[in-house]
C-alpha positions as CSV (number, residue, x, y, z in Angstrom):
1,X,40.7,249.1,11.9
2,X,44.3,250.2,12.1
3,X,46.7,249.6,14.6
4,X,47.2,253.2,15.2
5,X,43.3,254.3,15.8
6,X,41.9,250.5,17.7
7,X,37.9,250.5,17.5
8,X,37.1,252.1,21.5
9,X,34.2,250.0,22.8
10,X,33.1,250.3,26.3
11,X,31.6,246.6,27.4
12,X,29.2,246.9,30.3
13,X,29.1,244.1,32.6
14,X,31.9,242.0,33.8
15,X,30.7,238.7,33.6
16,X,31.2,235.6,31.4
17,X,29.8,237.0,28.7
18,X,31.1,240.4,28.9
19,X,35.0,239.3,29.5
20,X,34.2,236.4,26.7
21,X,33.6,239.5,24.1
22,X,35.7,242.1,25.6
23,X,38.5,239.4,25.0
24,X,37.7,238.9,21.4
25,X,37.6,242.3,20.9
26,X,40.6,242.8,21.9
27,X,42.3,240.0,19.9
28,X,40.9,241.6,17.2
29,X,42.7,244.9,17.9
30,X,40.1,246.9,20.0
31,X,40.7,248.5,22.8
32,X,38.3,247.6,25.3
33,X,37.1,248.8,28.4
34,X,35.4,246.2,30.6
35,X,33.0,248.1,33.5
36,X,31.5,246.2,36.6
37,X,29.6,247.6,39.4
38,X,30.4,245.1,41.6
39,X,33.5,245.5,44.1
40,X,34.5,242.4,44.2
41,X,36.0,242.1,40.6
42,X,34.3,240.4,38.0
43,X,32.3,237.5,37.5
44,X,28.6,238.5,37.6
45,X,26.8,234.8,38.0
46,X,30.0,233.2,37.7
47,X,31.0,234.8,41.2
48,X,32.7,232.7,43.5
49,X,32.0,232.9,47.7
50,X,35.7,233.0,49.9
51,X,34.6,232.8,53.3
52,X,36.1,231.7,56.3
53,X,38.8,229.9,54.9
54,X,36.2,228.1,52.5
55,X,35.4,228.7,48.6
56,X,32.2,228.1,46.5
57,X,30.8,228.3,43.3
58,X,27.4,229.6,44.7
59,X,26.5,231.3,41.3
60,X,27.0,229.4,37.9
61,X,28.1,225.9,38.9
62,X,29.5,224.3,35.5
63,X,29.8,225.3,31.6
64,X,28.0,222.7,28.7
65,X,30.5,221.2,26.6
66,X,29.9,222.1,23.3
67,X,30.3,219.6,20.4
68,X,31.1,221.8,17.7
69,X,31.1,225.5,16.6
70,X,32.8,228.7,17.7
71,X,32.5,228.0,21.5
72,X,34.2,225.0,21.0
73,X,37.2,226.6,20.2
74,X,36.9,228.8,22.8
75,X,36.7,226.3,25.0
76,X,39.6,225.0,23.9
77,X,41.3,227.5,24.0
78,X,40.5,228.5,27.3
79,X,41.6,224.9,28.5
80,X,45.2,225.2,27.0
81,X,45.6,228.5,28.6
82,X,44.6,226.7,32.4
83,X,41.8,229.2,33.2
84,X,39.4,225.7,31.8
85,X,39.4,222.6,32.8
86,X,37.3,219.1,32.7
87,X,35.2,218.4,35.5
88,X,35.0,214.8,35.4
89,X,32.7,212.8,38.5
90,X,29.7,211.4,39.1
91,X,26.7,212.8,38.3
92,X,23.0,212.3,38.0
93,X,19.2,212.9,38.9
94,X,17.6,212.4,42.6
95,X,14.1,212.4,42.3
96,X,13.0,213.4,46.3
97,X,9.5,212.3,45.3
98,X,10.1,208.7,45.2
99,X,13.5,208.5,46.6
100,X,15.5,207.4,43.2
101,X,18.9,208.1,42.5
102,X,20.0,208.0,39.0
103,X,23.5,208.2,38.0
104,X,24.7,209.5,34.1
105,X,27.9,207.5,33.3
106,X,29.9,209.5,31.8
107,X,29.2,212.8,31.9
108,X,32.0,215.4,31.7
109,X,31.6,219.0,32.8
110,X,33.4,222.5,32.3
111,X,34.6,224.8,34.9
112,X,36.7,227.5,35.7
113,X,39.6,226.9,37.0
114,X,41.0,227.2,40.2
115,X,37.0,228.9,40.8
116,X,34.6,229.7,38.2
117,X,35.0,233.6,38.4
118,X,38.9,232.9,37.3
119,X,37.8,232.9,34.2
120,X,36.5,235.7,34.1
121,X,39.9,237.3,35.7
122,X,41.4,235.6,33.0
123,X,39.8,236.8,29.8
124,X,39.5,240.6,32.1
125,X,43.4,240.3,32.3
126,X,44.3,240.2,28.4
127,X,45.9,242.8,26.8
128,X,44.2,245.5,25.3
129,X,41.5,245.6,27.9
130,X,41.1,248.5,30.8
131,X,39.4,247.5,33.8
132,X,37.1,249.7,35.6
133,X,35.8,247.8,38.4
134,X,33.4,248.9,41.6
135,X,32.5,251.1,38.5
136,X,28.2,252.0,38.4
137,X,27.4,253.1,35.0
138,X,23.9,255.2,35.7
139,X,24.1,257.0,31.6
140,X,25.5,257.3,28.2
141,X,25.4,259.9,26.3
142,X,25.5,260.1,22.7
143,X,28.1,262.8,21.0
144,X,26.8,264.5,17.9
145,X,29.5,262.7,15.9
146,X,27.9,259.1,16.8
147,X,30.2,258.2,19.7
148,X,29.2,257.9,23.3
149,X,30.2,259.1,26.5
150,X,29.9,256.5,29.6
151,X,28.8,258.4,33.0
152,X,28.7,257.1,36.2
153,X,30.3,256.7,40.0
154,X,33.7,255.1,41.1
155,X,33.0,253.2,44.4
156,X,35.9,253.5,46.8
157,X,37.1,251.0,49.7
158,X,35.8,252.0,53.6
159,X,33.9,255.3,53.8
160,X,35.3,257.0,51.2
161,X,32.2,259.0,49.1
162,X,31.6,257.4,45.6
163,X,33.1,259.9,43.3
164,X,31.7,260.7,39.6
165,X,33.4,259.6,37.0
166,X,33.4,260.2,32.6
167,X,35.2,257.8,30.3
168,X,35.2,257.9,26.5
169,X,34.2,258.8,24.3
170,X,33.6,255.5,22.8
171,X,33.0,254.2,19.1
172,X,30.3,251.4,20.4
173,X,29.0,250.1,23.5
174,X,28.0,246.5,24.3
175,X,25.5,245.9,27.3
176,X,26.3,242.3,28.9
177,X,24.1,242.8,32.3
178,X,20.5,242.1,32.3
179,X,20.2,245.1,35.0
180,X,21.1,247.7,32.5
181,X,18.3,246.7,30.9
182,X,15.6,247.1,33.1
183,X,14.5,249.8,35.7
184,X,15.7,249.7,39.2
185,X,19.6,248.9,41.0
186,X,21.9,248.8,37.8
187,X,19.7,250.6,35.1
188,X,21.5,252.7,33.0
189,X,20.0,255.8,31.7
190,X,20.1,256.2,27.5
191,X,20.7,259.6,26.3
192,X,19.9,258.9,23.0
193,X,16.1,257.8,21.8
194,X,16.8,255.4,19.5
195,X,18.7,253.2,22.3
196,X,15.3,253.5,24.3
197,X,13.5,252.3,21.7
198,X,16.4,249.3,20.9
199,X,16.0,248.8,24.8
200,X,12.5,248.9,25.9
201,X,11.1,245.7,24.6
202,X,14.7,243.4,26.2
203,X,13.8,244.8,29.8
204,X,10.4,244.5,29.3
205,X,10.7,241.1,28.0
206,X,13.5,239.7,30.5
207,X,11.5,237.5,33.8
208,X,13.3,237.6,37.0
209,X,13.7,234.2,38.3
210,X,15.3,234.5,42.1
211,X,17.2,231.4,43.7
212,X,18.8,231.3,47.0
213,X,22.3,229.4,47.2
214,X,23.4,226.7,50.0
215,X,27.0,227.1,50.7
216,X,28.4,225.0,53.7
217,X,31.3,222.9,54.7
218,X,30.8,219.1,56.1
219,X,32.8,216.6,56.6
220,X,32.4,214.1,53.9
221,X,33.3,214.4,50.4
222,X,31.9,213.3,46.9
223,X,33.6,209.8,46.5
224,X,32.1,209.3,50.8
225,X,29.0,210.5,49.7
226,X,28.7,209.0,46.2
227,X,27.7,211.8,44.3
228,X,29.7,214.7,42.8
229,X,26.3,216.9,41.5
230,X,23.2,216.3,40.8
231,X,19.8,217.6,39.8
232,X,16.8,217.4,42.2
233,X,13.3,217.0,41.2
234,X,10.5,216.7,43.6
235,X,11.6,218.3,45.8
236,X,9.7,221.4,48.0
237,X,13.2,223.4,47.9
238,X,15.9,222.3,46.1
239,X,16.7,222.1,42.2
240,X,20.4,221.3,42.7
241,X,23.3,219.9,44.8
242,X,27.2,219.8,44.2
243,X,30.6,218.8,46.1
244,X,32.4,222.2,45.2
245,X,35.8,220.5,46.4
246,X,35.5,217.9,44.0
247,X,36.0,220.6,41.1
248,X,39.6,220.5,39.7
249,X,41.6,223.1,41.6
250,X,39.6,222.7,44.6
251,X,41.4,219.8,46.3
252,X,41.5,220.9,50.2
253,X,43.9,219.0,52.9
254,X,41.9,219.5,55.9
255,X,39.6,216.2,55.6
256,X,36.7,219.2,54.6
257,X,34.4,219.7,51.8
258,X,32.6,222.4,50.4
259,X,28.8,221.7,48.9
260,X,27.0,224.2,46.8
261,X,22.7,223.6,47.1
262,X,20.8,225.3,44.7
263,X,16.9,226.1,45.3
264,X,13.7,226.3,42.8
265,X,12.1,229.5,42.0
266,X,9.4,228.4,43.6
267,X,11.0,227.9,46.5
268,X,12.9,231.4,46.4
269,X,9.2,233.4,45.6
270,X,7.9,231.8,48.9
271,X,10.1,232.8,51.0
272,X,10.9,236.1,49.7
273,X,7.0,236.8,49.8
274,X,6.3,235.0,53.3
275,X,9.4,237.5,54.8
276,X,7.8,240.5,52.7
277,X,10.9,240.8,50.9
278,X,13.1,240.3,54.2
279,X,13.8,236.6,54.8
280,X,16.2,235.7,58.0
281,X,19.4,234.4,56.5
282,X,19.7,232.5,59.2
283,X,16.6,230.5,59.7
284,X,17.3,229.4,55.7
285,X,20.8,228.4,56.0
286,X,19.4,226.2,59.1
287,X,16.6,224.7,56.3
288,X,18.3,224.1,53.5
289,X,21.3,222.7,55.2
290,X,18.3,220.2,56.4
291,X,17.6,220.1,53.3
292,X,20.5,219.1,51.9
293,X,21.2,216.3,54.0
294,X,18.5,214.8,53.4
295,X,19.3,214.6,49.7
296,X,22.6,212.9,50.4
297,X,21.2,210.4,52.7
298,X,18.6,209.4,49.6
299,X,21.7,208.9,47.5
300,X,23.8,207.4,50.2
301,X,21.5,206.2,53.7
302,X,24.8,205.2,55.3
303,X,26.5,208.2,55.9
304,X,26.7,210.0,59.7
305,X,25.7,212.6,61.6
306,X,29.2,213.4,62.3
307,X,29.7,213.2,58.3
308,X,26.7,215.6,57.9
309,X,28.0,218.2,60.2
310,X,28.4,221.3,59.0
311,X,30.9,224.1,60.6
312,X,30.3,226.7,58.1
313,X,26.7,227.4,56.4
314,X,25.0,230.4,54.5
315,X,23.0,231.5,52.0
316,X,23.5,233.5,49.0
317,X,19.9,235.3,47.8
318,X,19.9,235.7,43.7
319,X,17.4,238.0,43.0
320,X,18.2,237.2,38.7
321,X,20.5,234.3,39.0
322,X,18.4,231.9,36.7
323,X,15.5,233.7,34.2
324,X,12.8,231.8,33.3
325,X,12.6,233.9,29.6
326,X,15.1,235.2,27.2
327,X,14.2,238.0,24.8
328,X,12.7,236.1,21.6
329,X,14.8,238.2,19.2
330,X,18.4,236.3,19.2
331,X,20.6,239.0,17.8
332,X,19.8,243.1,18.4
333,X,21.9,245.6,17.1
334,X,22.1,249.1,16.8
335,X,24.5,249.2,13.7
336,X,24.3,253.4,13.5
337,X,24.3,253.8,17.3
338,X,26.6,251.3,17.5
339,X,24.8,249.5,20.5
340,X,24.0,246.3,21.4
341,X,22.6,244.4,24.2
342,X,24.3,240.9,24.3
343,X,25.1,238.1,27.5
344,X,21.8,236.1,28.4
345,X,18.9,239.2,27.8
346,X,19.1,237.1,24.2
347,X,18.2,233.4,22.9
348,X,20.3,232.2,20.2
349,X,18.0,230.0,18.0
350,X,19.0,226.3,17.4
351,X,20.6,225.6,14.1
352,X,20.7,229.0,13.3
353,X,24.1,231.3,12.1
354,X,24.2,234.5,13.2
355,X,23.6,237.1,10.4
356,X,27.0,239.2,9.1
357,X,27.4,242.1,11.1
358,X,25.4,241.4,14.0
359,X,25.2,239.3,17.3
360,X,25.9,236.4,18.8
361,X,24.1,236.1,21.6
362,X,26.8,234.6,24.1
363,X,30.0,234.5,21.9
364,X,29.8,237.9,20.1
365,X,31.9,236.4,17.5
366,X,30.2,238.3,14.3
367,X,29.7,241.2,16.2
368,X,33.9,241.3,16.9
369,X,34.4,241.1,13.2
370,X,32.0,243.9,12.8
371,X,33.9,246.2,15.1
């Protein structure tokens, strides 16, 4: 790879694990450009909700420490730069079934820092990488000399028509959204039968597993209520709660809070299929707000109406924020088509390295080196 003719790759899919590779890639002299259908900006299920002078993490809510390894270093790195930081609180287990609160001394968390999608701004801003956002990929074609065309429409602001739009060509292509796997809003379209056959078995593998997400505002905070985050078991609804102002970066001055409530999937399948597909927003917001305090007053029976108030509430419907199945095959790689599907689609397994000249299936590392 010479500094004169970079590696192109096109990296499909701007969340964590998209921007993660597209910023390795580029460290390692590619030039990468990073598409994302959504209008917002990036941040796929790292997305944070700005509303009404409020802000939530309503998708991904933290990031595991890890002990050792390649993401550690990312991790790291990501920390000295700012975009990173420690999330240190209280947190534990409130098992709804028989009313027990359990706290986990000393548990430290990471998130994105001033909101979880600003690291995904941040590794989208380095050098070297083009940004296509509000971008729908719908095909790519493959070139008869190996490299690929990426088609698709440019979604402008108000009522402006989407308008089609050709980049490339491109030397590889790296899929890091689950959609583009799978039929339906987001497929993309392979114009080249061995991709389809690569393909086929991830989207028919990958299980949907739809969530709905809490946000609301109420006026007390986690050291008030005693509880930064915690999961929830036995419980008819919920699978997680969280104080989203008690995140570093958060801080607000206005005596609010922000909470983040998180439901099961079995929770999510019932009301999606008791609504036919069409539950009211509003009626849920009204339940799981319930719902929520409810959960605080297990952990803390002392706090108030008045505390429990909430001026601001909706809901966020996932329809693939959390999959119950990964594709069993950790690393796929097209090494003549110079494709790959990478992000979550794939498991990485446990106390395995990743073979020379393939994938990791969330830090791409082997698959930079390869490009």
């Amino acid at each position: 790879m010479s500094a004169s003719s970079p590696t192109q790759v096109a990296v499909i899919g701007a969340g964590l694990a998209g921007a993660a590779c597209s910023s390795q890639l580029a460290l390692l002299g590619s030039s990468v450009t990073l598409f994302d259908m959504g209008g917002r900006g990036p941040g796929g299920r790292t997305s944070t909700r700005k509303q009404a002078g409020y802000q939530f993490d309503h998708g991904c809510q933290y990031i595991q420490p890890a002990e050792q390894g390649h993401l550690r270093g990312l991790f790291k790195q990501w920390q000295s730069e700012g975009a990173l930081d420690e999330w240190r609180g209280t947190f534990g287990v409130l098992d709804r079934a028989c009313g027990h609160w359990q706290a986990d001394q000393g548990r430290t968390l990471l998130v994105g820092k001033p909101s979880m999608d600003s690291l995904v701004k941040h590794l989208a801003a380095q050098q070297g990488i083009q940004q296509r956002w509000a971008f729908k990929v719908q095909h790519l074609e493959r070139l008869d000399d190996g490299r690929w065309l990426v088609h698709g429409t440019q979604r402008h602001p108000g009522d402006d028509p989407d308008e089609p739009k050709t980049e490339g060509p491109f030397n590889a292509v790296l899929l890091a959204d689950i959609l583009t796997c799978q039929s339906g809003v987001g497929a993309v379209e392979m114009g080249d039968e061995a991709a389809k056959q690569l393909l086929h078995p991830v989207g028919e593998a990958i299980k949907k597993s739809p969530c709905f997400s809490l946000m609301a505002a109420l006026h007390v905070g986690s050291d008030a209520a005693g509880v930064s985050a915690a999961s929830v078991s036995g419980c008819d609804a919920l699978q997680w709660i969280a104080c989203d102002s008690a995140k570093p970066g958060r801080e607000r001055t206005d005596g609010m809070h922000c909470w983040v409530a998180v439901t099961s999937e079995a929770f999510a399948r019932k009301a999606m299929s008791a609504s036919g597909g069409q539950p009211d927003m509003d009626a849920l917001s009204k339940q799981l707000l319930q719902k929520l305090r409810e959960a605080l007053r297990v952990i803390n029976p002392d706090l108030t109406d008045d505390q429990l108030e909430a001026p601001f509430a909706a809901v966020q419907r996932w329809g693939s924020g959390f999959k119950a199945e990964c594709h069993p095959e950790a690393y796929i790689w097209d090494p003549e088509g110079r494709i790959q599907p990478a992000s979550s689609v794939q498991q990485p397994p446990r106390h395995q390295r990743p073979p020379e000249k393939s994938c990791v299936g969330h830090g791409n590392h082997e698959t930079c080196r390869w490009l």
